[in-house]
N, C-alpha and C positions, 0 to 999 in steps of 0.2 A: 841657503843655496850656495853662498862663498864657499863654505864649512867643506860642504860637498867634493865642488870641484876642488877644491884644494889638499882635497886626502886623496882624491882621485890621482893628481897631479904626482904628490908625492909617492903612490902606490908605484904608479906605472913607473918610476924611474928606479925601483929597487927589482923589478922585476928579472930572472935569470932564467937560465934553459934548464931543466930539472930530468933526471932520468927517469924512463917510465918504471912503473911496478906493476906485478902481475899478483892475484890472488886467487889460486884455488881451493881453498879452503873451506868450511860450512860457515856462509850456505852459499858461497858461490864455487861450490860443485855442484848445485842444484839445477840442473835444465829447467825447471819450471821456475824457480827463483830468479835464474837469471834472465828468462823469458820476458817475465809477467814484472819483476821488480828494476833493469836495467833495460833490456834492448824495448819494451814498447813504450813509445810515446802513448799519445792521444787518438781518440775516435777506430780504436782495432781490441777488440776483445777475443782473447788466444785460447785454447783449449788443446786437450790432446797434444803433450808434449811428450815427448821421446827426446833420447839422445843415443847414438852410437861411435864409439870409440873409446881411445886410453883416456881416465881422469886427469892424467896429466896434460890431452891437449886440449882442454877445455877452462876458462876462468874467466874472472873480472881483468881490464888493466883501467891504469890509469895513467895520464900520459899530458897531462897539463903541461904546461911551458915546454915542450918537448917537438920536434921537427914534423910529428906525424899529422898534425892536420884534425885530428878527434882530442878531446879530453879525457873522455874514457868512455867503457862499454865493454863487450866482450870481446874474447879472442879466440879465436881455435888456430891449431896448427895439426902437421903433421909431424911434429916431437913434443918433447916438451916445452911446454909456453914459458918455463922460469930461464929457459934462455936468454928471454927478450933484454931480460936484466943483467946490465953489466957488472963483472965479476962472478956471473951464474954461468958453471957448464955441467949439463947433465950429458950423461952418455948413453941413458936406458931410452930404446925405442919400443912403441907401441908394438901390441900383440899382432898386428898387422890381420885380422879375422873381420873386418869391415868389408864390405864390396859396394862398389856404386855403379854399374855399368854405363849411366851417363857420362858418368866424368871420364871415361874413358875416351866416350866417343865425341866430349866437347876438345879434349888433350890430341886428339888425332884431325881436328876441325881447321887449327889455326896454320896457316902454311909457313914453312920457312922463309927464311929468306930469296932472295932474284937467284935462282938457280939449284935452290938447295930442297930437299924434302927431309922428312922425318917419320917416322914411325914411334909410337909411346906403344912398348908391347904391353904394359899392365901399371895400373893402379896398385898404390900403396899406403897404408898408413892413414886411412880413411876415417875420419870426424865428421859424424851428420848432425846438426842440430836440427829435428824438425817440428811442428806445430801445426795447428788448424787457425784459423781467425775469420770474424768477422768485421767487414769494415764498415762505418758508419759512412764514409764519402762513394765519388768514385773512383778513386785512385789510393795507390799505395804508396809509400815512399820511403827509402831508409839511405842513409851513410855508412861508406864502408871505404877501407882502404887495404892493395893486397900487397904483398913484400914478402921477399924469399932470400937463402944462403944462397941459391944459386945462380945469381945475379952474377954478371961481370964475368962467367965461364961456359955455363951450359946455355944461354940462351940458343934457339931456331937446333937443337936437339933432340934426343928422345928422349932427355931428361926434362921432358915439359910440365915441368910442377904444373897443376890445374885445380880453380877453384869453381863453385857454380852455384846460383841460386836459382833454383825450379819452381816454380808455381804454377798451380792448377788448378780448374776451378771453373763457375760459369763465366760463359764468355772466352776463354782460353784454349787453344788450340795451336799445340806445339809437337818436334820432335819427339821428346822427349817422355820417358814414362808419365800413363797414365792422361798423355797430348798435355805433359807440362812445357812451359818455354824456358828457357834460360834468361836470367836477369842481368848475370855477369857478365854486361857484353860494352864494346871500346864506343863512347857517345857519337855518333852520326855514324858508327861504321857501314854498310849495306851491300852486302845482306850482315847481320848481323857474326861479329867478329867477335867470342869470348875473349877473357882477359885470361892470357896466364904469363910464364913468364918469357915466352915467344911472341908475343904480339903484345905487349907494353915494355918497350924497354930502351934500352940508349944504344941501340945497332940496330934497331928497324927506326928508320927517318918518319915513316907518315903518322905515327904513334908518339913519339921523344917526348911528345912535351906534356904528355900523361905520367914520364917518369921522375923520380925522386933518386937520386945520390946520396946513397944513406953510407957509402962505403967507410968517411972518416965519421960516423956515428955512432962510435962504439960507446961514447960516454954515454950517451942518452937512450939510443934504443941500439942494445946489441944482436945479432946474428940477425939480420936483416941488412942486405949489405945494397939492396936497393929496394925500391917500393915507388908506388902507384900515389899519384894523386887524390884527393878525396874524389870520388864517384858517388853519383847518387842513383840510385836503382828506384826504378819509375814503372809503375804497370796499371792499366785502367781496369779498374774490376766495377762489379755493380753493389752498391749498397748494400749493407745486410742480407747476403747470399755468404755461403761459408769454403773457405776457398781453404789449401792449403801449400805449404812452403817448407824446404829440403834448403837447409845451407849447407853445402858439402865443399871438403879439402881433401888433396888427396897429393902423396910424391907421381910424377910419372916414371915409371920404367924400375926406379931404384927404392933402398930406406934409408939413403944419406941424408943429406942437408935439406934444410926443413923449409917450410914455406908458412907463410901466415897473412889469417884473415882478420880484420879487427872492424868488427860492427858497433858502431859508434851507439850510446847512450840515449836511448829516447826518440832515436830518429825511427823507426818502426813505423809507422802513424799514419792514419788514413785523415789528409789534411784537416788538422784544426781550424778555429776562426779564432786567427791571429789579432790581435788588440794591439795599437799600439797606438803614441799623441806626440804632441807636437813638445811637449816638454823634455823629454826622455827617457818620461820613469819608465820603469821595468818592473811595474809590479801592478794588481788588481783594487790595490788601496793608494790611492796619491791625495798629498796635499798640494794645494794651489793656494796664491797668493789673494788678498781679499781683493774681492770685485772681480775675479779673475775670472775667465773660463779658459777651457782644456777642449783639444780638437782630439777627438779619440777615431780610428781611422781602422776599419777589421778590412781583413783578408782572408776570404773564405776562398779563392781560387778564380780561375777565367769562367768568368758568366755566370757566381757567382748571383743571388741575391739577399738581400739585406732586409732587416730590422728592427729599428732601438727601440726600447718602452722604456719608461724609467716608473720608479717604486709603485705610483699608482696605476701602472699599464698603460697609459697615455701614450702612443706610440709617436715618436717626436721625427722619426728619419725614416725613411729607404734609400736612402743613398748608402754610398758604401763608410761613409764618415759624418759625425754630427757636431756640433759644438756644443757645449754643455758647462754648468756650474757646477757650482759642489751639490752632490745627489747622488743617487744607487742608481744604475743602467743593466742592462742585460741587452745586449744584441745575440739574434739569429739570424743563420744564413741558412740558403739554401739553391745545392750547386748540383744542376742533374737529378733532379729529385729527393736529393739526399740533404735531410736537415741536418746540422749543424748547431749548437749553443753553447754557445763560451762562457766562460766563466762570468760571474758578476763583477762590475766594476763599480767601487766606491773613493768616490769623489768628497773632499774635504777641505775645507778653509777657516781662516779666521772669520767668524762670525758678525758680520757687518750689523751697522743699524738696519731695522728693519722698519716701514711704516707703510700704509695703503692708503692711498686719499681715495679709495673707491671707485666705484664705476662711473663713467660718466654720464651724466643728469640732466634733465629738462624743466628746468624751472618756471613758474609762471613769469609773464612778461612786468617787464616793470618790479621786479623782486629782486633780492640778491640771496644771499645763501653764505654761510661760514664754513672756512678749512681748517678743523683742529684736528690733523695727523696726531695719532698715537702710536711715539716711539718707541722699539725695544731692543736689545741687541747692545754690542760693540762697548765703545767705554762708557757712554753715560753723558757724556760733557757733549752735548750736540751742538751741532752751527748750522743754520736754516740759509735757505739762500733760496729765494721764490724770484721768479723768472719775469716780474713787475716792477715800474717805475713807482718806487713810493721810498717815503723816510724812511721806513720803516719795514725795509722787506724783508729785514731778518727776524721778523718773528714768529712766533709758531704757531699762531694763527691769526689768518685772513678773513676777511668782511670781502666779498666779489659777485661782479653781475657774471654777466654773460662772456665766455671768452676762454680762451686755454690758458691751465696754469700747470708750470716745473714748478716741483722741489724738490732739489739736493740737499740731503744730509749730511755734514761731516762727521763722525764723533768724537775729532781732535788727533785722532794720528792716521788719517788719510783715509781712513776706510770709507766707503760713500755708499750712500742708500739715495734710492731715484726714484721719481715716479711723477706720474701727469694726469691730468683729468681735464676735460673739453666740459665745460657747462654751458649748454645752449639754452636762452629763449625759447620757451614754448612760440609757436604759432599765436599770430592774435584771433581769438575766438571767433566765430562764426555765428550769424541768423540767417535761417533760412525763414523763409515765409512760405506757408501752405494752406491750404483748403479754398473758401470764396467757392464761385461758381455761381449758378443762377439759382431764383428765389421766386415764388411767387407774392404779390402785396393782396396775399389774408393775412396777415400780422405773423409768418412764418418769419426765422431766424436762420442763418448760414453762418455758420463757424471759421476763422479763420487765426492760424493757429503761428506764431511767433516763437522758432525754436531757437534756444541758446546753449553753445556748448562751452560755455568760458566757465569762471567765479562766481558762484553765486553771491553778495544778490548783485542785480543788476537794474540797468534803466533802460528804457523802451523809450524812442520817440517815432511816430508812423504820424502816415498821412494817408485819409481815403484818396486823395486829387486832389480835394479840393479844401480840407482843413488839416490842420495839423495837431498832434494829440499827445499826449504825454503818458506813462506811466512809471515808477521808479519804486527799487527795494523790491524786487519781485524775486521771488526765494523760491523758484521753482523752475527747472531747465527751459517750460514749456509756458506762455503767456495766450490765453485764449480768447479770443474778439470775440462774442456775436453780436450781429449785426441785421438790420433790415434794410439799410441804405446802400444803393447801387455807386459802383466808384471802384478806382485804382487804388489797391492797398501795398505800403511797401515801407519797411523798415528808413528813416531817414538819420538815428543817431542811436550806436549801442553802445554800453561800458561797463566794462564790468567792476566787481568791487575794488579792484587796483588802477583803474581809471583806462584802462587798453580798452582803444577803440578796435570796435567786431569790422570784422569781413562781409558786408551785406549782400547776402544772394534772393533775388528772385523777387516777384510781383503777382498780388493774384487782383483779379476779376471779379467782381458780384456784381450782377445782372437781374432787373426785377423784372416782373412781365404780370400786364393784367390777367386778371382772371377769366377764362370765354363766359360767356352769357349763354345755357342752353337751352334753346327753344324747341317744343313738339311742335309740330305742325302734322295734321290739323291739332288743334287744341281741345274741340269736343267736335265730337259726328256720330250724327247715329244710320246704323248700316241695318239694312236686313237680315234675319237669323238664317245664319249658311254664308255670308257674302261675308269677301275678305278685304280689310282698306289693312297700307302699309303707314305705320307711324316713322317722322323722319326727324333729324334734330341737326344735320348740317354735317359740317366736313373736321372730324379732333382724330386724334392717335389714338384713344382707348374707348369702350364703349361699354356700360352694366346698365342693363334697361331692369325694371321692377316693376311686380304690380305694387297692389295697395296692403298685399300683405307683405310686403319687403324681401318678396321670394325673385333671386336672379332668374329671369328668363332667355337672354339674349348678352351676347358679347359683340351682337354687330353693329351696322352704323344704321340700319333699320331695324323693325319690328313690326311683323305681320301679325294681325288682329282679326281675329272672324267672331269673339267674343267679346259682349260686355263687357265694364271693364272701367279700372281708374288703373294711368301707368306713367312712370316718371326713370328719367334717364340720367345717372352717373356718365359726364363724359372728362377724358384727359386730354388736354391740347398737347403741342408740340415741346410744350416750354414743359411737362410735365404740371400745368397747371390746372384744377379741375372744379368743376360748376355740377349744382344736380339743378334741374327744370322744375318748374312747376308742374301739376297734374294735367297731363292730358284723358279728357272722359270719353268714352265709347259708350253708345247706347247699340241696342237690337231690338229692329218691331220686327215682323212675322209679315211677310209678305202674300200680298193681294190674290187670288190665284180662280180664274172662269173659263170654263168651259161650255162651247155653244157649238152645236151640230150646226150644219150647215143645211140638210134636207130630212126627210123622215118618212113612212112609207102606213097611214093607218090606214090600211087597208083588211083588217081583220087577221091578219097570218099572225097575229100576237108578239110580233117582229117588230121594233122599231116602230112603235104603235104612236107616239108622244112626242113633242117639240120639247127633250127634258134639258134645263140648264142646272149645271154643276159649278160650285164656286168653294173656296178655302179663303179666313178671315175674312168675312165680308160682314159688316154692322147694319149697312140699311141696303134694300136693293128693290129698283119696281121698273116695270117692262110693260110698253106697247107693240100690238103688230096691227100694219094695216094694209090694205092691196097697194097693188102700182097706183092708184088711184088717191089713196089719201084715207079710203074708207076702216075706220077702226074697227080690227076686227076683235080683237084680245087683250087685257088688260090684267097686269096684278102686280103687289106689293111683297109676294109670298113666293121665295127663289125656291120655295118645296112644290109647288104648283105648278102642275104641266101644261101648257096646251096642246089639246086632242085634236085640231084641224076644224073645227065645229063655229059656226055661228048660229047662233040661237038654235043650237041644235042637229043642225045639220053641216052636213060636211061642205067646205068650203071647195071651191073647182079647185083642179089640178093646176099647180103654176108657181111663181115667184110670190113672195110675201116678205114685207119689210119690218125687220126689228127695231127699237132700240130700246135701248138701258140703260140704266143711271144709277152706279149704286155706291158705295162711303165704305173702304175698307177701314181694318182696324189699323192701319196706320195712318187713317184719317186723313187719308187721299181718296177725293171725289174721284170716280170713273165712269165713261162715259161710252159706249159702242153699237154702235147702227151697222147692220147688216141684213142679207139676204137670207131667210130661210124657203128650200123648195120644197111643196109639195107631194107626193107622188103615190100615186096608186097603181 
């Protein structure tokens, strides 16, 4: 870097004012050469190039160390351009067969002086460079500087030399042919004020200090005997739409003394995105000093937006500037809708040690873990320097628990390589404890389930409430109880293979509960065949009654029976505990069943002749009848035998007669009934 500035140093103090030179020659007589190879910058691609006028006012200059303000670029005039150079005088004027009508009426635009007017009765000596382009931004912009012979006599005249840039195109709407506007006009004037050599000069005051005194300039740049400041001509177009532009010169009035336009080199350009860093290279390739980074800063225009990626597209900025190491970059902007992408920028240095202690880790608790970085890079002779209290911290590797560790690397001529890693302690493991709940005591079992998420193996020690229990070396996340004993179950010591005591969550419950006792009730009954009794067994949650052939007949807390029968009853209590009953028996007899008139009429009508009794299951049965008196009239053992009314033959008087009977059904119930039968004839 000394190296540098110090040729820098001595460059600048040999430096001298140099005269400018003009070239028209092949191939800068070529309108499109000079178009496409000097006057455009960046982000405008040209097309459709013409030129109108003499070869003689057309060419390259160049104009380095020289008074004019450009280095070089083209030039047009209205005589010959090889004037410009000192000791050069030509005398042949252009064919004069050009016409511009604008520049006539921009030459007749600009007013004289406080009292004075003019008239420009014709254009002469007319040079048109023009082209098409499209611009990649929204705006255009170039450099130009204007200068004439006739400077210092003819100003506020009608020898108004006149220059003009026209543009047209979408968005544009001007005076001017085709609604082009003029570009060539004095910066803030309004309404807008062309430049010629009436309205920039050193006798109009509100303009002076847009002009240049070129008069004792003959050494450098001759026949220009004043000129214009650099101007920069500015116009908002829209992106990639195709616009076109007219640079026209022209003498006014006369085809004496000449006048010149010089568009400076590269300035054409529909805004790049400017690159540039805090060191001061000037170039897309810099080296940087090791360990160093570079502030690289673009300029893509007002409002403007940004963005960097670098090699592997990782996008590192939006902002308008990033910082950055040695690496390849690419920023895009984008201003107005118009993209923008600048050049690549590669970034370089001297090659530091390099090494990675890796990501940062979570070690088991009670563990340590070794640091042996592997170095590569730089000179080779490294010097460790770890960011711990120890004998020994410069070596290149460490034995560490838990905690943050730096290591800086030297590699003996300053270069440094850096880097850090946080190693934390795992968590101390964790048991939960699950399952328990309630049980019933028939010799059933409830699980109760000890989960570990630490080191295998580990040790167990719990307690129901009321003892305490051990297990240990258990090789499985999960440790399983079963159990029949009621009690508080809950982890009381856990560790794992490194001795880290657990995090104990949680307690469970088992709860036993007897079993119900189901009783039928009634237990055995025998009913009548037809007749229905309800079987009952008490008050539980669940209910499956059965016969004797283990067919479900019922799900309720009863069971209606009109049948014989053996029936027994599954029930579930509340505790979900469940009992089946012993057999409840149902028996069926056939029921008793007489029938006895009450009167009877044997009176010969063959009607209701007989005292007939009717009966169903009846095994033994025998009947008396005697008057109100006690006198027996009728007797029999035989319930198919009627009595006719008759004693010993004859009929008994008309009247009341007393029955009774006594007879043994088949359900082996005595029965007994006295009553009345009447008479009647």
């Amino acid at each position: 870097m000394k190296k540098i500035f110090i040729f820098l140093f001595v460059f600048c103090n040999f430096i001298s004012f140099s005269q400018i030179t003009v070239d028209k020659t092949t191939p800068n007589d070529n309108p499109t050469y000079l178009i496409d190879n000097v006057l455009l910058g960046g982000g405008v691609v040209a097309s459709n190039h013409s030129y109108e006028g003499g070869s003689m006012q057309i060419g390259f200059f160049n104009a380095v160390n020289t008074s004019l303000g450009l280095d070089s670029g083209i030039v047009m005039a209205t005589g010959d351009i090889d004037n410009l150079m000192p000791g050069t005088i030509s005398f042949t004027n252009p064919a004069n067969i050009v016409t511009d009508p604008d520049l006539l009426n921009v030459a007749n635009s600009v007013p004289g002086m406080i009292g004075q007017s003019f008239t420009v009765s014709s254009i002469n000596d007319v040079a048109k460079l023009e082209f098409d382009f499209i611009p990649t931004s929204d705006t255009i912009t170039f450099r130009y500087v204007f200068g004439s012979q006739e400077y210092f006599a003819f100003e506020n005249t009608q020898y108004n030399d006149v220059f003009g840039f026209f543009l047209s195109g979408p968005g544009i709407s001007g005076p001017y042919a085709n609604g082009s506007i003029n570009l060539a006009i004095v910066p803030g004037s309004n309404p807008p004020l062309p430049i010629t050599i009436s309205s920039v000069n050193s006798v109009t005051p509100i303009n002076v200090q847009y002009f240049v005194d070129n008069s004792g300039g003959l050494d450098t740049i001759a026949d220009a005997d004043g000129m214009t400041t650099v101007f920069t001509a500015v116009a908002v177009v829209q992106c990639g739409e195709l616009y076109h532009i007219r640079l026209a010169i022209a003498d006014g009035s006369d085809q004496g003394l000449s006048s010149y336009v010089w568009l400076e080199a590269g300035s054409f350009k529909s805004p790049e995105l400017n690159v540039t860093d805090n060191f001061g290279f000037d170039s897309t390739y810099v080296e940087i000093p090791c360990n160093a980074t570079i502030i690289l800063t673009a300029d893509g225009g007002i409002g403007a937006t940004y963005e960097w990626v670098n090699e592997f597209g990782t996008i590192l900025s939006t902002d308008s500037l990033v910082e950055v190491g040695p690496g390849w970059y690419l920023v895009s902007a984008t201003s107005s809708g118009c993209a923008v992408v600048s050049d690549t920028i590669t970034i370089n240095s001297d090659i530091p040690p390099s090494f990675d202690l890796g990501p940062d880790v979570i070690i088991p608790c009670n563990t340590t873990v070794s640091l042996s970085p592997l170095v590569t890079g730089g000179s080779g002779i490294y010097q460790y320097n770890w960011n711990i209290s120890s004998t020994d911290s410069s070596s290149s590797s460490i034995i560490v628990s838990e905690g943050f560790y730096k290591l800086i690397i030297d590699d003996g001529t300053g270069c440094l390589a850096e880097d850090s890693i946080t190693i934390t302690e795992d968590n101390p493991p964790i048991t939960i404890v699950s399952g328990g709940g309630n049980i019933c005591k028939d010799g059933s079992t409830i699980n109760i389930d000890f989960t570990f998420n630490g080191l295998l193996p580990w040790d167990l020690t719990f307690t129901d409430g009321t003892s305490s229990f051990s297990q240990n070396g258990i090789n499985s996340p999960v440790y399983t109880l079963s159990t029949s004993d009621a009690g508080t179950y809950n982890s009381t010591l856990v560790t794992d293979v490194n001795n880290c005591v657990s995090v104990l969550q949680d307690s469970v419950l088992v709860y036993t509960f007897d079993l119900p006792i189901a009783v039928i009730t009634p237990a055995e009954i025998t009913i009548y065949e037809g007749e229905v009794i309800t079987l009952n067994v008490g008050e539980y949650q669940l209910y499956q009654w059965y016969d004797s052939e283990d067919s479900l007949l019922s799900v309720y807390s009863d069971l209606t029976i009109s049948d014989a029968g053996i029936f027994y009853v599954f029930v579930t209590d509340e505790n979900n505990c469940t009992d089946t009953s012993e057999f409840s028996i149902v028996h069926t007899v056939p029921l008793t069943q007489l029938y006895i008139p009450n009167a009877f009429t044997p009176n010969g009508d063959d009607h209701n002749e007989l005292f007939e009794i009717y009966g169903l299951n009846i095994s033994t049965f025998s009947m008396i009848i005697t008057s109100r008196w006690g006198e027996l009239i009728y007797e029999t053992n035989d319930m198919s035998k009627f009595w006719d009314a008759k004693l010993n033959g004859k009929l008994v008087p008309q009247g009341d007669y007393l029955y009774s009977i006594e007879l043994l059904g088949k359900d082996r119930k005595k029965f007994v009934k006295q009553g009345i039968v009447n008479v009647i004839y």
